[in-house]
C-alpha positions in Angstrom: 172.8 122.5 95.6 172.4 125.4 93.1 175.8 126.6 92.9 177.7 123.1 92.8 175.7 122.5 89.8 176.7 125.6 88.5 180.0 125.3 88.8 180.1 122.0 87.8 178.1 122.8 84.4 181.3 125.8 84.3 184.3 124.0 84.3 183.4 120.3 82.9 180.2 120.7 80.5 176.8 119.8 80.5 177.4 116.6 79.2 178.9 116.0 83.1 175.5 116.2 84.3 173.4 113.4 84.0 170.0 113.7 81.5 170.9 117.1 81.6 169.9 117.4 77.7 166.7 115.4 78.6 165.7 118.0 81.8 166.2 120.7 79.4 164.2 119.2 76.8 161.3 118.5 79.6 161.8 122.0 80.8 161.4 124.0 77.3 158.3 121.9 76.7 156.5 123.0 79.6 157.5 126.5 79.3 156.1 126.5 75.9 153.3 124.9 76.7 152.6 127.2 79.7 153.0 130.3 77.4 150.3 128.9 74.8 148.2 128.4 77.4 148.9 131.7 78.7 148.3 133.3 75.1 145.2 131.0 74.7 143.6 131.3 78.0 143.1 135.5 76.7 142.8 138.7 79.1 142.0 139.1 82.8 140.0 142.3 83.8 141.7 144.3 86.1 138.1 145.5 87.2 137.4 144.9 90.7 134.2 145.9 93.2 131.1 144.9 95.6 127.7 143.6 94.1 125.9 143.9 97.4 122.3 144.8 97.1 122.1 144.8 93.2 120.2 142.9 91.4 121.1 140.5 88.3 119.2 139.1 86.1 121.3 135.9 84.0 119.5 132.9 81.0 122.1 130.7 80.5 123.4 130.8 84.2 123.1 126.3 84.9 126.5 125.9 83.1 129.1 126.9 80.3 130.4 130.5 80.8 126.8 132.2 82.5 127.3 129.6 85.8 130.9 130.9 86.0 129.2 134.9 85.6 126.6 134.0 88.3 129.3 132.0 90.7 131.5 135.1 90.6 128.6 137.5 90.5 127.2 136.2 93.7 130.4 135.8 95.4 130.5 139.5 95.1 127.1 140.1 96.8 125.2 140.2 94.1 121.0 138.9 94.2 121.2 136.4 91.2 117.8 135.5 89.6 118.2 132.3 87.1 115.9 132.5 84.4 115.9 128.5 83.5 113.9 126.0 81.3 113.2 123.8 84.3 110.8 124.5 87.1 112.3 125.7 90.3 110.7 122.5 92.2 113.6 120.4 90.0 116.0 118.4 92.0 118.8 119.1 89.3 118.2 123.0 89.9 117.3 122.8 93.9 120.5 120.8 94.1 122.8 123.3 91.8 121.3 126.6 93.7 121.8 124.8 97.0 125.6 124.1 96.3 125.6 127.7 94.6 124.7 129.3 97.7 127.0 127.1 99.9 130.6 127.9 97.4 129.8 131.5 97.6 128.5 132.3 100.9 125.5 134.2 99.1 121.5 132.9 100.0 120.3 135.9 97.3 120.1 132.9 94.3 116.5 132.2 93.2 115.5 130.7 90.0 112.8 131.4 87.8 111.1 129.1 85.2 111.6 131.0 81.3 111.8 128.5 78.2 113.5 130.4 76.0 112.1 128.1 73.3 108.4 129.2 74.1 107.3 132.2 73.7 104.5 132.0 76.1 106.7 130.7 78.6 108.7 134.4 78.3 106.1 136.4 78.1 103.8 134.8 81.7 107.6 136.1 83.5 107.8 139.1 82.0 104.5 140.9 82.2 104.5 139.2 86.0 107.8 141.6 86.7 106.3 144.6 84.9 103.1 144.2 86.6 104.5 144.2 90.1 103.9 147.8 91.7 106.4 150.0 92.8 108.1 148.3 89.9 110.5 146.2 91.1 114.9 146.6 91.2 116.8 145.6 88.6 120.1 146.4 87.9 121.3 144.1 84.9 119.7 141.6 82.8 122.8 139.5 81.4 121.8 137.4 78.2 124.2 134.4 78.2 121.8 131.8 76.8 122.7 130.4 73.1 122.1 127.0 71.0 124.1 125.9 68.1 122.7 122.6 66.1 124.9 120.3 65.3 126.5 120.1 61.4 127.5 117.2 59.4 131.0 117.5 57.6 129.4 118.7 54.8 127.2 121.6 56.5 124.3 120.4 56.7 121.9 119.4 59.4 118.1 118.3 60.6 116.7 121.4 61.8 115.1 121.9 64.9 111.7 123.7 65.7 110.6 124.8 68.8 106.8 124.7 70.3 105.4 127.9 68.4 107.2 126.5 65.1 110.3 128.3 64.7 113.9 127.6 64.5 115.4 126.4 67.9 118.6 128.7 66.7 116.9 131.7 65.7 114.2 131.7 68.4 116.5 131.1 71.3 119.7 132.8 70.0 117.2 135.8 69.3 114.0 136.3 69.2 113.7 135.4 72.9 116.3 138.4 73.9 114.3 140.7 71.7 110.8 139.2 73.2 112.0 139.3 76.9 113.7 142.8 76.6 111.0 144.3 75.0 108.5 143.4 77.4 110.9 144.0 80.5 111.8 147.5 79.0 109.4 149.4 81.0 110.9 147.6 84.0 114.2 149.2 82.7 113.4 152.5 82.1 111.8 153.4 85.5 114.6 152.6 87.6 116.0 155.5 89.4 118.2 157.5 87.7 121.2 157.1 90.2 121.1 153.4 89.6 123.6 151.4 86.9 121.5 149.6 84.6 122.9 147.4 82.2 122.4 145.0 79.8 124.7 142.4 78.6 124.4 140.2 75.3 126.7 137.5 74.7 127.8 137.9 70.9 129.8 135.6 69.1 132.3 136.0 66.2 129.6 133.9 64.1 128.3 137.4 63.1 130.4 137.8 60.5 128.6 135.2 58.2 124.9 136.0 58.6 122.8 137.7 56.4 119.8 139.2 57.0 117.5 139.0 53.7 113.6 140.0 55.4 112.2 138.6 52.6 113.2 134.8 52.9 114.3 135.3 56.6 110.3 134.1 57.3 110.6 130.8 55.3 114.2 130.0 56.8 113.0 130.5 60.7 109.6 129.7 60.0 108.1 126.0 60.1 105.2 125.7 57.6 101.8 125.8 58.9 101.1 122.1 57.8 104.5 120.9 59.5 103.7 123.1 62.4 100.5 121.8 63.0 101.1 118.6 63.8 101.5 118.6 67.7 101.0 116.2 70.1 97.9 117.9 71.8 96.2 114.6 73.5 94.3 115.2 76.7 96.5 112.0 77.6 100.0 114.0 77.6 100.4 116.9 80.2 102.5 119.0 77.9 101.8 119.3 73.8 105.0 118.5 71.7 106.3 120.2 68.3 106.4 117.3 66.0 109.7 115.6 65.7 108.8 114.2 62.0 111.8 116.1 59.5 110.9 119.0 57.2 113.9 119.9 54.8 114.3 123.9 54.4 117.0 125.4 52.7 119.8 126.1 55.3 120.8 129.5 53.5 122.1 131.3 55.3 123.4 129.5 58.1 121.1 130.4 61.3 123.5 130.0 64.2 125.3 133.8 62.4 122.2 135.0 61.1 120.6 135.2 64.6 123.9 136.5 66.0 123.8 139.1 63.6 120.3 139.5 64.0 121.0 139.8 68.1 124.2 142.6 67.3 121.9 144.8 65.5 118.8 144.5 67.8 121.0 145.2 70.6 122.3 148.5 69.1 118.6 149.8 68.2 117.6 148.5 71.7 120.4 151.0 73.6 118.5 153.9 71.1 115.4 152.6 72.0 116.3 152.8 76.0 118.0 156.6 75.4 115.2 158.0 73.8 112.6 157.4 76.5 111.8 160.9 78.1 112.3 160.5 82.2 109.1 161.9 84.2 112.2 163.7 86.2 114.0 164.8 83.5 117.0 163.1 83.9 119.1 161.1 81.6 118.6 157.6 80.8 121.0 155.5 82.9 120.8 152.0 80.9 123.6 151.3 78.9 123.6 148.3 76.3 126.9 146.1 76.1 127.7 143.4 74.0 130.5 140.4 75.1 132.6 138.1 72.5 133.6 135.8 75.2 135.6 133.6 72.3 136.0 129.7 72.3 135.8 127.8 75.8 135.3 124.6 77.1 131.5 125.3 77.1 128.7 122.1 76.8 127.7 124.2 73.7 131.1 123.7 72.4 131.7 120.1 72.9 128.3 119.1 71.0 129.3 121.8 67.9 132.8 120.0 67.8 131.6 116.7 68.1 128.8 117.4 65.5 126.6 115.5 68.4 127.7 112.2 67.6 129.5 109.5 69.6 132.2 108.8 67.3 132.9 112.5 67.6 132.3 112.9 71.0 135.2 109.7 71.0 137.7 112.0 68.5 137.3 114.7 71.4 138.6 113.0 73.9 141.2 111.1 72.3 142.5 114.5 71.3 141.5 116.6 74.6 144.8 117.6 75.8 144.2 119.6 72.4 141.4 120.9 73.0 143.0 122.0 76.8 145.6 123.7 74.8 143.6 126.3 72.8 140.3 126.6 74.1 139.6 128.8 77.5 138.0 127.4 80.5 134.4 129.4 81.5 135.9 131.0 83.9 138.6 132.4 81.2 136.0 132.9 78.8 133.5 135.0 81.6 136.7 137.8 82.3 135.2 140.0 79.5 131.3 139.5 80.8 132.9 140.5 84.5 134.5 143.7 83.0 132.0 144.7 81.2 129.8 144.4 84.7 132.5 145.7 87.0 134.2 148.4 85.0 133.0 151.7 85.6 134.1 153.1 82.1 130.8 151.6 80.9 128.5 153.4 83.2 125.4 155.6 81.8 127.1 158.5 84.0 130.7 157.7 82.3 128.8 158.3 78.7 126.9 161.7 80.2 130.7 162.3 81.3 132.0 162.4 77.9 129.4 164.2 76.7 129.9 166.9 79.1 133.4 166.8 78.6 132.9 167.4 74.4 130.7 170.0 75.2 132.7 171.9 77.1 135.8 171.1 74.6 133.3 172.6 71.8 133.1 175.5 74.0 136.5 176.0 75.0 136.8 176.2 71.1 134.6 178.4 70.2 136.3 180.9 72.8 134.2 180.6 75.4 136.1 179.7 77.9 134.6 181.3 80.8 131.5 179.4 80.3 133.7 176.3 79.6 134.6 176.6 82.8 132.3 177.9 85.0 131.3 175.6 87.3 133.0 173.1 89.5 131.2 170.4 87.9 132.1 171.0 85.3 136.3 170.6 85.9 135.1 167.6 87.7 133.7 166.3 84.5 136.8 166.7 82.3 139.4 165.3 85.2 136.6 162.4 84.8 136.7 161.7 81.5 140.9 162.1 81.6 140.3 158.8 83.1 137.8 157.1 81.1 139.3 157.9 78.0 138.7 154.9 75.1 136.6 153.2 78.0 132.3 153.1 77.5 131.6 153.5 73.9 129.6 150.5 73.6 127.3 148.8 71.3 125.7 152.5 70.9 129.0 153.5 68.9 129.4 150.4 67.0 131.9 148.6 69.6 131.7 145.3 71.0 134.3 144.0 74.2 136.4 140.9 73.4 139.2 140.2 75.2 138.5 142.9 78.1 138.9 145.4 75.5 136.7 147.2 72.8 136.4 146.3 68.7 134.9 147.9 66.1 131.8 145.7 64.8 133.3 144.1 61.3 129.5 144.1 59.4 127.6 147.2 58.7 124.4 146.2 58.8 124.9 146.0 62.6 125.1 150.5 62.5 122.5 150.5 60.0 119.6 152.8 60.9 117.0 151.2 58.6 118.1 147.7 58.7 117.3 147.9 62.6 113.6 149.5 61.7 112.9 146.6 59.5 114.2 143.7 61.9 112.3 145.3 64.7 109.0 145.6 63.0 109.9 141.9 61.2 110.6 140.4 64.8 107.1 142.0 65.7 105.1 140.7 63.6 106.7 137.6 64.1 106.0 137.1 67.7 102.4 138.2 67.1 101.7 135.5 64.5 103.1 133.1 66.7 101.6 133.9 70.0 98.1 133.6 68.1 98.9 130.1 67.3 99.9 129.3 70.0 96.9 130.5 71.8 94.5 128.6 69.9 96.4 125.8 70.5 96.1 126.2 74.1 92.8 126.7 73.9 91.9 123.7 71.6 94.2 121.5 73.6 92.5 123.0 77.0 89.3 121.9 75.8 90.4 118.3 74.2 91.4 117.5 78.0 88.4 119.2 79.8 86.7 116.6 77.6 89.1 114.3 78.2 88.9 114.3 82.3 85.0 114.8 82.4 84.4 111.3 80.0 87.3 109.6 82.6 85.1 110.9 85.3 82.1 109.6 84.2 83.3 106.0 83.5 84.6 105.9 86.7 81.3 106.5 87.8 79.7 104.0 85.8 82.3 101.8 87.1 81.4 102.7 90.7 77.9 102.3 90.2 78.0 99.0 88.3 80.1 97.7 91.4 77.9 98.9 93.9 74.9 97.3 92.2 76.8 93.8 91.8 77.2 94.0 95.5 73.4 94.5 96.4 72.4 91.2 98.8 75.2 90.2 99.7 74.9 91.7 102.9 71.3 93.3 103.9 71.7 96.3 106.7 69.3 95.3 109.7 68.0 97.9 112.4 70.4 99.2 115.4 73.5 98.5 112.3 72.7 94.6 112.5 73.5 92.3 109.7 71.8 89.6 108.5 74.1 86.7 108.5 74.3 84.7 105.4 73.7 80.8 105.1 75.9 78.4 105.8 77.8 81.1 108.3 79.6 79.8 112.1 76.7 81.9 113.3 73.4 80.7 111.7 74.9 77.2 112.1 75.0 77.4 116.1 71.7 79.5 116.1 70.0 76.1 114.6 
């Protein structure tokens, strides 16, 4: 068939072929579009490996790009843990871990309950993990978790608060990763030191337009104390609710790359924080910090910022999803540079101690010291090691972040800024503390409201039972040996007579 078309397109022309022109035409088409997809669709890690007996920690792991890291992660052996905003006992999530477990072959996927928008929620899981004795494995904590808000077409946009009165973007695209880490750090740090820790933020290219300015940052995240008082705390409702009435704050700057920004520099200060604890065995610290721009993808989160969360936009989208198909990834495109970043070795704690040993023994090599240079056996070892790892495992650490399954320098310089860390550290702390004493009060005033509540339900019910059992009283009169007297005008008094 081939070679008669051939020879016929030879010796008398393609115009001798029938819709020859048009099969070309079709044929170019797809090939472009195949290429663009190709080009839009972005890297593929070459990484490869078994997960079997490690364990992963994963927020953001019920959809978008963390339930195509946690599908992967578990078909690789992997224990996944889920940390979700609904309780373990929910059909949506017993349903989703159930057909998890079936797809990849892999029981090890549990689920625990962490609202991301409460910070009392984070802190009952996290102190329960530290508290557990021997402290318990953990090999990563991946971070995929992220809200954007919705904008109108000219920028602007109701803001949302969350339950201790702060902004849904700020809290749950930040201050949540700093909370949970912060507590879970311990947990971190005494792992032994032959175990790969890392952990894994999700970043976003949003950075760029943040700005952090500590002293409006509080009124910009913060929802004023006479706003953020009115909650639903009646004994009535089982759950208290932030108040959905609107409160117009300034929206300068935007939050969304504010808390991006704000989760790009606590990251880098958290890797310090991690390498400067001392180990009881005097060994090196073995947690490495890693932050992922997965780029655009098909993502939930996606759809609602494109269709600004209405249903005329949500009608433009799919009009125009072939578009849409066309330039943005799918998760699974979009979780290749998470999956590197968990499979490649480069990124290792002992990969950094590696390079270290390799530039020290460069610096001694230098200064002429070759025979100590070169010692050792382990020491060889370590510079044919890091011939391998070369340009591989810098990390957050040394201002890099991995996009496209390969490593850029951060583009704001706040993010390698010693003193701009300090301040949102001791900012975010303060922060949390405030909040958390709210919201304990609140607990405890709303504790008492339905203690109240249930003991004055209990008591009419009583009243109720009492006033029923005295309307009853002579109707029926209990004789002796449990006989009853029969009441007039009964079958049995009237055959008695």
């Amino acid at each position: 068939m081939p070679i008669p078309f051939i020879a016929q397109t030879a010796f008398d022309g393609l115009s001798s072929i029938p819709y020859a022109y048009s099969g070309l035409k079709v044929v170019a088409c797809l090939c472009l579009i195949a290429l663009l997809k190709s080009y839009f669709g972005g890297a593929q890690h070459t990484a490869d490996g078994v997960l079997h007996s490690k364990v992963i920690m994963i927020t953001g792991g019920t959809s978008g790009i963390g339930s195509s890291i946690a599908a992967d992660l578990a078909q690789r052996g992997a224990q996944i843990i889920l940390l979700t905003k609904y309780s373990p006992s929910d059909l949506f999530l017993v349903e989703y871990i159930e057909d998890l477990r079936a797809k990849t072959n892999n029981e090890l996927i549990y689920a625990e309950q962490v609202d991301l928008s409460s910070l009392h929620s984070i802190r009952l899981f996290a102190t329960k993990w530290v508290d557990n004795a021997p402290p318990r494995r953990l090999d990563m904590v991946i971070l995929c978790a992220s809200t954007q808000n919705p904008r109108s077409s000219s920028g602007s946009g109701k803001t949302k608060y969350t339950v201790d009165g702060l902004d849904e973007e700020w809290q749950v695209n930040y201050l949540a990763n700093y909370h949970l880490l912060s507590i879970l750090s311990p947990a971190l740090r005494a792992q032994p030191p032959d175990r790969d820790v890392r952990v894994i933020f999700a970043g976003c290219a949003g950075y760029i337009g943040g700005k952090l300015d500590f002293n409006a940052l509080e009124e910009y995240t913060s929802l004023s104390s006479m706003a953020a008082g009115t909650t639903t705390t009646s004994p009535k409702s089982k759950k208290s609710k932030p108040s959905t009435s609107s409160t117009t704050i300034s929206r300068k700057p935007p939050m969304f790359a504010t808390s991006k920004l704000a989760l790009l520099t606590f990251a880098r200060s958290f890797q310090s924080h991690l390498s400067a604890y001392s180990r009881p065995d005097k060994q090196p610290p073995n947690a490495r910090v890693l932050v992922v721009d997965p780029g655009l993808s098909r993502t939930p989160g996606t759809r609602r910022w494109i269709t600004r969360g209405s249903l005329w936009g949500l009608l433009v989208y799919l009009l125009t999803w072939p578009l849409w198909w066309l330039i943005l990834k799918s998760p699974q495109q979009g979780a290749q540079s998470f999956l590197m970043a968990v499979l490649e070795m480069g990124f290792s704690a002992e990969a950094v101690h590696a390079v270290s040993a390799a530039e020290n023994i460069a610096k001694n090599a230098g200064n002429g010291d070759k025979k100590r240079a070169t010692s050792t056996t382990a020491a060889v070892a370590a510079v044919e090691d890091v011939s391998k790892l070369a340009g591989v495992g810098m990390g957050i650490e040394k201002g890099k972040i991995i996009k496209e399954c390969k490593e850029r320098d951060v583009l704001r310089p706040e993010i390698m800024d010693d003193n701009v860390a300090k301040e949102l550290w001791e900012f975010s702390e303060r922060q949390i503390e405030a909040r958390e004493k709210e919201g304990a009060v609140l607990r405890a005033l709303e504790k008492k409201e339905r203690e109240a509540w249930e003991k004055e339900k209990k008591e009419k019910e009583k009243e109720k039972e009492q006033a029923k059992g005295n309307g009853g009283e002579g109707i029926e009169v209990s004789g002796s040996k449990g006989n009853k007297t029969k009441a007039p005008g009964s079958r049995r008094s009237r055959k008695a007579k």
